[in-house]
N, C-alpha and C positions, 0 to 999 in steps of 0.2 A: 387701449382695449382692456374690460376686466379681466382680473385674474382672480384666482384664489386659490389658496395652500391645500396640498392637497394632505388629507387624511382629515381634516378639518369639521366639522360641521358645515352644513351649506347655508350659507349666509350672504346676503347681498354684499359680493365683492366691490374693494375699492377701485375706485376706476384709475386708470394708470393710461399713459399716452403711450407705452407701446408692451406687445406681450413680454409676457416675462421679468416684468418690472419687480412683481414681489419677491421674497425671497425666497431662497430655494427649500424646499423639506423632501425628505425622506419618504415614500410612498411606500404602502403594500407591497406582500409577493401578489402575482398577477389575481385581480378579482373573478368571478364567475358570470360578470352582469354586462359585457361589454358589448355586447351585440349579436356577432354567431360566432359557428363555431369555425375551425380553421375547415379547409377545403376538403383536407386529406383527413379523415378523421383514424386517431391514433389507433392502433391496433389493441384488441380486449388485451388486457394485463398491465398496457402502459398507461399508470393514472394520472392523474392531474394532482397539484397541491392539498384538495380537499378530498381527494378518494383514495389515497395510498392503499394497494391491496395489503401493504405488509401491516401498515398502521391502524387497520381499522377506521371506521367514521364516528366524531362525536355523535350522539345521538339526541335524547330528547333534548338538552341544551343549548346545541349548535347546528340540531339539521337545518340545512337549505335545503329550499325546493330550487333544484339546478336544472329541473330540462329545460328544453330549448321553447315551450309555449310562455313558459312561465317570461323567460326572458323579454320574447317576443312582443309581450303584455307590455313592457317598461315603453314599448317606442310606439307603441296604438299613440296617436295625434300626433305624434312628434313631427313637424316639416320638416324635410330635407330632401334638395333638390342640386342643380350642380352649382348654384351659385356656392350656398353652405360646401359642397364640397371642395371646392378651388379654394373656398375661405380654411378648411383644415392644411391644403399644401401652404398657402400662402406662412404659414406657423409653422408648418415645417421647416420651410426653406428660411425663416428668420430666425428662429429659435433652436431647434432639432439639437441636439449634441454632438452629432454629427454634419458638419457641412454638405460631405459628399456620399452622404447615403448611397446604398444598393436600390436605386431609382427601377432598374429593370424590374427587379422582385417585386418590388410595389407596386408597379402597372401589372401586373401579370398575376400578382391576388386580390389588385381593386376589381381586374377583371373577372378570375374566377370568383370571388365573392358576390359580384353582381348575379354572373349566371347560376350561383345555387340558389338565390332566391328565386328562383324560378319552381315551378310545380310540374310535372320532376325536375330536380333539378343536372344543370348539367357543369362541363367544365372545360379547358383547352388543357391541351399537354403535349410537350414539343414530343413531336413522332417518331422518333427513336426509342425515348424512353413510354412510351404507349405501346411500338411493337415489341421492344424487349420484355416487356414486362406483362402483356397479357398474356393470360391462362397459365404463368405460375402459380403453385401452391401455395405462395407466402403470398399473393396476392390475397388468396381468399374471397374472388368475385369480385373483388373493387373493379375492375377491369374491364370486366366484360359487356359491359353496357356496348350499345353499336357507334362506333368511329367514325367520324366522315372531315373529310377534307372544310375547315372554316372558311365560308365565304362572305363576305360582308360588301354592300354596296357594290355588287357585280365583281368583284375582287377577291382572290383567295389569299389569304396570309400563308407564306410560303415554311414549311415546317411544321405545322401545326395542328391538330387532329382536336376536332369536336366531339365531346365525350358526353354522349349520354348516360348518365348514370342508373347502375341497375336497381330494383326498387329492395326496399327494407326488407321485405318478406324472401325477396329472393337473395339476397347476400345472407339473411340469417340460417337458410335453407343451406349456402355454401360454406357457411363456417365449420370446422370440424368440433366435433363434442372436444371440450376441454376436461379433465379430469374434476372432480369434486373437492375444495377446499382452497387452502389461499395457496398463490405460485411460490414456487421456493425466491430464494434470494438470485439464485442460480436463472431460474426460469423469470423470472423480472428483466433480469441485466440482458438474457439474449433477446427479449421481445425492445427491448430497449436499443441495442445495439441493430437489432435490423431496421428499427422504424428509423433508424439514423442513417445507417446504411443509404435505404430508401429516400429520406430529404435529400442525401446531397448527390445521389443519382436525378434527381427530380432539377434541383437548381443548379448542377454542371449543364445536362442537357437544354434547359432553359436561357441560359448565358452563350449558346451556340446558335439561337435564334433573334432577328430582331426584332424588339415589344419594345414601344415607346407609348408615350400619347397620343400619335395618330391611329396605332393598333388599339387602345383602349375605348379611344370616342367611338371604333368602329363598332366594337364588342357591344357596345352601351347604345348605339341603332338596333346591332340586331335585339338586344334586350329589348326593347320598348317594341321591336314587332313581334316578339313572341309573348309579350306580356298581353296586346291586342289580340291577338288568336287565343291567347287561353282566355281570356274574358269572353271574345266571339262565341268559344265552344264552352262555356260555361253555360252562357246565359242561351244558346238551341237547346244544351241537355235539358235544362231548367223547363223551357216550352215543351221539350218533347216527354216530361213527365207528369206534366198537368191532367192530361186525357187519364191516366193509368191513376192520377192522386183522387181524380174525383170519381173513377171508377170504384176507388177501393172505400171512399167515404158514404156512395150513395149505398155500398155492402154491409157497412156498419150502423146506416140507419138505418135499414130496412125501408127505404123510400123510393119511389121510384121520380129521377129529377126528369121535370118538364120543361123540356128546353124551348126559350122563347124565341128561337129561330132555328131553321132547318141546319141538323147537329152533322156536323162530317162523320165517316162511317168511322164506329170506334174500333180502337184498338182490341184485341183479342186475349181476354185478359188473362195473369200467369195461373197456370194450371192449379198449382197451390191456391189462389186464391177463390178457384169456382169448386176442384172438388176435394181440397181438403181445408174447409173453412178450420176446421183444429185447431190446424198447423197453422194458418193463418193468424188466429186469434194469438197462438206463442209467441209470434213472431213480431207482430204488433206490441206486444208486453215489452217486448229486450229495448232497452233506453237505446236510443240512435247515435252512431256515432257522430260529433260534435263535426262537420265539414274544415280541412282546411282552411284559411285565409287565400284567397288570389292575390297572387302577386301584385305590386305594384311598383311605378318606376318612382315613388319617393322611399320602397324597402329598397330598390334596388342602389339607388344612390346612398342610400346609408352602410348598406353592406358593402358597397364600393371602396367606402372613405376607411370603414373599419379592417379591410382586406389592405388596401393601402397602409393603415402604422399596422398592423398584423407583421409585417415583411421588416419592418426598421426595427422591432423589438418588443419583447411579451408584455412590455409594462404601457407601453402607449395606445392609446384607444379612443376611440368618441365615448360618450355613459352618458344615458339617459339623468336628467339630474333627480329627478325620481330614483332613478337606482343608486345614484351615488347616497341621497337619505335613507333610502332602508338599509343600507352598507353602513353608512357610519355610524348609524344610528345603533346598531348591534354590538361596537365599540362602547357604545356610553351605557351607564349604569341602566340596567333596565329590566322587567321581569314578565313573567308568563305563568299561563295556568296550568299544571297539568303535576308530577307524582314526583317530580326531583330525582331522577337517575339521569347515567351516563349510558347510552348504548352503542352498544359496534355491530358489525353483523362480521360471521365468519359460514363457511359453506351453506352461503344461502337461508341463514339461520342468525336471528336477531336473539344479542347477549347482550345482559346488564354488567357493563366493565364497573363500575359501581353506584350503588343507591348511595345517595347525599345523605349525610348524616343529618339524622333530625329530622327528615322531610318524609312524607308520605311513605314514599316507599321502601324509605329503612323501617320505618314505624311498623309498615305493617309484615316485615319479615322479610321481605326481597334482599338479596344475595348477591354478590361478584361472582357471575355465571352463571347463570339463571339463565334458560334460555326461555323466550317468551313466544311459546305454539301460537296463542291465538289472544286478541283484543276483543271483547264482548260479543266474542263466541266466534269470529271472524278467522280462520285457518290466516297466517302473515306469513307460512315457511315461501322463500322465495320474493318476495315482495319488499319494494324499493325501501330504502329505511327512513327515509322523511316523510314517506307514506305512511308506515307504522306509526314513525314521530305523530303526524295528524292525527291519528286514530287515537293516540294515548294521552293526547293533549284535550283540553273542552275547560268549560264552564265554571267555576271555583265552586268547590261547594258540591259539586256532582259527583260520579261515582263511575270510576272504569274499571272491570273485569279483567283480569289478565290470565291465562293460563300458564303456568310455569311447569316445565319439568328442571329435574335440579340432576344433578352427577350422584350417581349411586342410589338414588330414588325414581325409576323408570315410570314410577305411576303421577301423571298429571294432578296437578293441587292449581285451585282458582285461588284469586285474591282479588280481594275487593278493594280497592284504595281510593279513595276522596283526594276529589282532586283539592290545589291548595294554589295563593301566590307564589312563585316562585324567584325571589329577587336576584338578580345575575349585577355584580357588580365591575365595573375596569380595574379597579386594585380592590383588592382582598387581604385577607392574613390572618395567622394566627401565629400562637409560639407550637411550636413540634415537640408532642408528647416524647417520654423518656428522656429528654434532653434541659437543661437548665439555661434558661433565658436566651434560647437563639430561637431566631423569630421568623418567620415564612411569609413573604408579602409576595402575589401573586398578581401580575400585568398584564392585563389583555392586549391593552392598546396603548400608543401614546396620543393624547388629545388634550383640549385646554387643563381640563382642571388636574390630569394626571400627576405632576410635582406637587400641586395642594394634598392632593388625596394618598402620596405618597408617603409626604412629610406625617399628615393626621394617623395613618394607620399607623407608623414607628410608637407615634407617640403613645399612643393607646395601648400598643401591645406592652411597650417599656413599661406603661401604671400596672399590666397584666403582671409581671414578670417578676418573679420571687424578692427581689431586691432595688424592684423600680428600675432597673436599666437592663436593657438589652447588651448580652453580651459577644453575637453575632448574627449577622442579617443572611437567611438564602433569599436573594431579588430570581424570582422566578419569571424569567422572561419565554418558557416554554409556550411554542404556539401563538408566541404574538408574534404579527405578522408588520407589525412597523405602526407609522402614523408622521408624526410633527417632528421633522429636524429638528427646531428648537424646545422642544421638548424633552429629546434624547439629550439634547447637549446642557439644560438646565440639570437633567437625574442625574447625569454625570459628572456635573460641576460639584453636586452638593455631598460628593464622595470624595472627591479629588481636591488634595491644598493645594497642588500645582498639575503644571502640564498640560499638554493637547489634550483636545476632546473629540476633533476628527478635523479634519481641512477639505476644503470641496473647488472643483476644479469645474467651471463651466465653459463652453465655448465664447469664444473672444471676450473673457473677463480672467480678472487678477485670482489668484488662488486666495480664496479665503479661509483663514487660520480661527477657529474658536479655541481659545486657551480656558483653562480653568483658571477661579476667580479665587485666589484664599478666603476671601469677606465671605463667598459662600460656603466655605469650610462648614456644613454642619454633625455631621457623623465622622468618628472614629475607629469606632468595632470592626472587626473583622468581616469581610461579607465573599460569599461565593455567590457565582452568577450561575440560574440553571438554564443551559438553552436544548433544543435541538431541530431537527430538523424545518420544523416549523417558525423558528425563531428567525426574521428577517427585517433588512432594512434599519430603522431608526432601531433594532432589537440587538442588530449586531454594532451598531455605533453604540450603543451601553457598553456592552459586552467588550469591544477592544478596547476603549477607552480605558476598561477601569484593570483588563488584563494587560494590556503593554505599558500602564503606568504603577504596575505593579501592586495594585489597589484590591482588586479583587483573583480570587480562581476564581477558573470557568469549569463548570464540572459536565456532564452530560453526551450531546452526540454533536456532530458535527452542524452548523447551521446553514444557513438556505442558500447564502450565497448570492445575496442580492445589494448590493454595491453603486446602485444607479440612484438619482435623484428626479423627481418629476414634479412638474407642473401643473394647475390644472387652469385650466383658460375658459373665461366666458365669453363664448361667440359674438360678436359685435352686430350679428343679424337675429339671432334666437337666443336667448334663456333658457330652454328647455331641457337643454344638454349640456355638457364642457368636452372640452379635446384634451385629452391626459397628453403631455408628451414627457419624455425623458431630455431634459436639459440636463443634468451633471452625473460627475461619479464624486464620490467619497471615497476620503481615503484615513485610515486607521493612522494614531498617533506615532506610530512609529515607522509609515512612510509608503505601506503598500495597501493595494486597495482590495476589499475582500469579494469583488466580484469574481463570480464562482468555488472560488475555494472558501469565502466563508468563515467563519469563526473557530479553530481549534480548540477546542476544548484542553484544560490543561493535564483533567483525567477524564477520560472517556469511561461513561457508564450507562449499561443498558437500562432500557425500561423498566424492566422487570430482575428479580433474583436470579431467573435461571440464565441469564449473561445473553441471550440471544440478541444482539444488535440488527435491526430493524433497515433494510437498505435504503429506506426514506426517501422523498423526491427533493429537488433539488432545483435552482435556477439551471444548471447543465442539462437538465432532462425539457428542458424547454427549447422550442426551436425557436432560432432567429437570436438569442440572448445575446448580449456585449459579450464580448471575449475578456480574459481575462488580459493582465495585462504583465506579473512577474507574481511569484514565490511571495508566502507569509515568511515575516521574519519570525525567528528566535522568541517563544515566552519569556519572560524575566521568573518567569518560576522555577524554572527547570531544573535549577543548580540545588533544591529546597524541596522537590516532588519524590527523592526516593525514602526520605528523613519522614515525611506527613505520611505514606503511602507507609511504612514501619508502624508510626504511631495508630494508624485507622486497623491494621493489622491486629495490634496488639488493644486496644482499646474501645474498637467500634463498634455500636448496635447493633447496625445495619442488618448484616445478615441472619443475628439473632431474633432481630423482630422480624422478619421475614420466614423465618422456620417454626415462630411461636405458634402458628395457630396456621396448618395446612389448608383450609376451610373456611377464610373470614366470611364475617359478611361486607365488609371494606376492605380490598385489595390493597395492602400498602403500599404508599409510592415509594420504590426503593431508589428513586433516582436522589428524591428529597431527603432520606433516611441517610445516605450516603454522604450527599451535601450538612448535612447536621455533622457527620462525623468526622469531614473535613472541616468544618469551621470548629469543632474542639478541640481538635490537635492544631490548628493554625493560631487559636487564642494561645496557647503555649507556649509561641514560638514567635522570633521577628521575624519581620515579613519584607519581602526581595526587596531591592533597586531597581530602577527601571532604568535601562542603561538608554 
């Protein structure tokens, strides 16, 4: 069956006689495009890898449009039906990394992901944990939709409670006002700790009932007859709004229609529309809201198959192969139209964390903190930020308004900015002002041309560089989110003259060992590796590779913690999609594996000057994830970190240039300023053993 590597570009996979043939790589922390959303949806405060409350969101350069229509869109034509579905267990049960998966959890969210496609939708929940838990507080109306005993094919599944789910309008109605601004660190970790709380009340009580695949096909009958009723009762309303459509049309032409046959006695039409034509005519103005999609039973089987890996682990999925392209494709060098800032939003209020140097909108005066009222005269306070992102994005060559108020200037100033190309590259760099020849190269992703493009920016920056050579490298792997095992283990080879690079452990195969290669010896210099929280996968195989071999510091926050390796497989009935699954873990050079705990850093440094470390999301903050498996070992630095942490004391920039100018208009990155000051005092000095 095809396969192909996942983080890759999507390109006509080689065909292979049985899955999992290719070799294993390194994947993302979990994508946004998988399908839906999990059942139970997380409670406000707990965010996902791309909306951290503490972290802020990229903005104009990295918004996604993340709701759920948007998604929706990638799987319009897609087929799948339950042949394709038996065909994703089928790859489970051969490949999975686990032999003996939690089978029960998987029936029991192919089934609740079937019935939330449904309009409303609904769900099952073993009956203990339904009457303990409704009309709590911490519910927050999740709850209280109407219960009733699950009957299927004249049969009731015994424990079980049919959960009508209550509508949008009214859980927002039961939510309580949250205070104004972002949650403390404090206020994160307890909304964190109950939503955990609450899964493993959810899946003990679960595990006391029995759900196999006779309970699932059942679930998947009544699906398909409630799918038949909501289409039944779609297409009556449909007829019974005809009489009232052509009433309100024969009002707007002023015509009286001659019906060519004796008319049924009409409906009696709404009061607004006979004697307040007005109002009428307003109301007719307001754009209609766009109708739902009706369910159907090839969304149903799809939400089935993705409720199903949902339960085995966050990294496994069905993806549209359309979404898997616009996904990688963001990865590879690419660009956009629109003013070149970075924006976050903080209390409901969209800020420029900084304008791009050079670009639009340094040019024309914009600021680190800026907060931006309105987009060509359009009020944004409150308003989604990839929504904004749209508004401020258009045409090259044209021209967008922004309102800005600024700190200590209460009165609103417009600016006018032309829009421009925008080029977004996978590595980047330059050398870091105040500093003599150490060089900043910047990784989004790992993908094919990544070590070409690695190798060329060194080079470029060393002809930069006071004396033709670079005398230390910061490899800034912040926010890349992985890509190509061998990828990771090529950048790692071309630092390291000996040693591990990582070893990978798959079910019923031999442990594979990648050593570094001396022939690939190409750099010497000193290099500190910047990660944090965002930093995952092929990101932290750099990262220990070149820390447990004694090669580089790791300077920054602690990293993602994603340790697993995945597959991606072309279905042998459709093209249309692949099934991500997780076949292996990795394991760091010197022997333990970094799932969930991640990459230590060897000095831990905040974002910013003022030292506040940021609680970050994490592969832990995911439910279902691997477990971990033992302890990080020992840094090989550590015997050498109080002697560097002396010299950055007495010798470093960092916090001077951080103090120089209270008001930039570019926020310095003091993680990177830091990392310069480390690789000074490291040029000075020999560098550890790796025992």
């Amino acid at each position: 069956m095809p396969v192909k590597a996942v983080g890759a570009p999507v390109v006509p996979a080689a065909k292979a006689s049985q899955p999992g043939s290719s070799e294993p790589v390194a994947d993302s922390a979990p994508d946004r495009i998988a399908a839906v959303p999990p059942p139970r949806a997380k409670p406000e405060g707990v965010k996902g890898p791309a909306d951290d409350d503490n972290e802020g969101d990229d903005g104009e350069l990295f918004a996604q449009a993340d709701d759920q229509a948007d998604q929706r869109d990638y799987w319009k034509g897609v087929h799948f039906d339950v042949t394709n579905f038996d065909e994703v267990l089928d790859y489970v049960d051969v490949r999975y990394i686990d032999p003996k998966p939690d089978k029960q959890m998987a029936w029991v969210e192919a089934a609740n992901f079937a019935l939330l496609s449904l309009e409303p939708g609904e769900e099952l929940l073993p009956e203990p944990f339904f009457k303990t838990r409704a009309g709590l507080p911490a519910e927050e109306g999740r709850l209280d939709g109407r219960g009733e005993a699950f009957t299927c094919k004249g049969q009731t599944i015994s424990g079980v409670i049919l959960h009508h789910l209550p509508t949008d309008e009214y859980l927002k109605a039961k939510r309580p006002v949250r205070k104004k601004g972002r949650l403390s660190d404090e206020e994160v970790k307890a909304l964190r700790d109950r939503s955990k709380a609450r899964t493993q009340a959810y899946h003990d009580t679960w595990h006391a009932v029995t759900f196999d695949r006779p309970q699932f096909e059942c679930v998947m009958h009544y699906v398909g007859g409630r799918i038949k009723q909501i289409h039944t009762e779609a297409r009556a309303a449909k007829e019974a709004a005809k009489p009232a459509q052509r009433l309100a049309e024969v009002g707007k032409s002023g015509k009286a229609e001659a019906p060519d046959k004796p008319a049924a006695p009409a409906p009696s039409a709404p009061a607004d529309l006979t004697a307040k034509p007005e109002t009428a005519k307003s109301d007719a103005a307001k754009e209609p809201e766009k109708p739902k999609p009706l369910p159907d039973m090839n969304r149903a089987w799809e939400a089935a198959a993705s409720g199903f890996l949902y339960a085995l682990d966050p990294h496994s999925a069905i993806i549209p192969r359309k979404a898997w392209d616009d996904s990688t494709d963001k990865t590879q060098d690419s660009s956009f139209e629109g003013i070149g800032a970075v924006l976050t939003q903080r209390d409901d209020q969209t800020i420029v964390e900084n304008p791009m140097e050079g670009r639009p909108a340094w040019r024309s005066g914009i600021r680190a903190g800026d907060v931006i009222q309105k987009v060509d005269g359009t009020d944004v306070s409150g308003m989604a930020l990839n929504k904004v992102v749209k508004m401020i994005r258009g045409p090259r060559a044209t021209a967008v308004k922004l309102t800005i108020t600024r700190e200590n200037d209460p009165e609103p100033k417009d600016y006018s900015i032309t829009r421009e190309s925008i080029e977004i590259k996978n590595v980047d760099g330059k050398l870091v002002g105040d500093y003599i020849g150490i060089a900043h190269v910047k990784m989004t992703g790992f993908i094919p041309n990544s070590t070409k493009d690695l190798r060329s920016m060194i080079d470029r920056l060393a002809k930069q560089a006071p004396d033709g050579k670079v005398k230390g490298l910061v490899l800034d792997l912040r926010n890349n989110s992985g890509g190509l095992l061998n990828k990771a283990i090529e950048i790692g080879d071309a630092f390291l003259p000996s040693g591990r690079v990582v070893s990978v452990r798959s079910r019923g195969r031999d442990e594979e060992m990648h050593e570094a290669s001396s022939s690939a010896l190409d750099y010497t210099f000193p290099v500190v590796v910047l990660v944090n929280d965002g930093s995952a996968s092929a990101s932290e195989i750099v990262a220990s590779a070149l820390q447990d071999n004694g090669r580089a510091l790791v300077i920054g926050q602690r990293t993602f913690g994603k340790a697993s390796v995945q597959t991606l497989y072309e279905p042998a009935l459709h093209y249309d999609y692949y099934i991500k699954l997780t076949v292996a873990r990795y394991y760091a050079p010197s022997g333990y594996t970094l799932q969930v705990i991640g990459v230590q850093p060897d000095i831990e440094v905040a974002p910013h000057h003022d030292g506040k470390m940021p609680v970050g999301f994490r592969e832990e903050n995911l439910n279902n994830h691997l477990v971990p498996l033992q302890g990080r070992n020992p840094s090989p630095w550590q015997a050498i970190l109080p002697e560097l942490a002396k010299c950055v004391t007495e010798t470093g920039l960092a916090d001077k240039v951080a103090k120089r100018d209270p008001k930039p208009q570019i926020q310095p990155d003091y993680q990177l300023l830091k990392a310069a000051d480390y690789l000074t005092c490291l040029a000075q000095r020999p560098k550890p053993t790796a025992k």
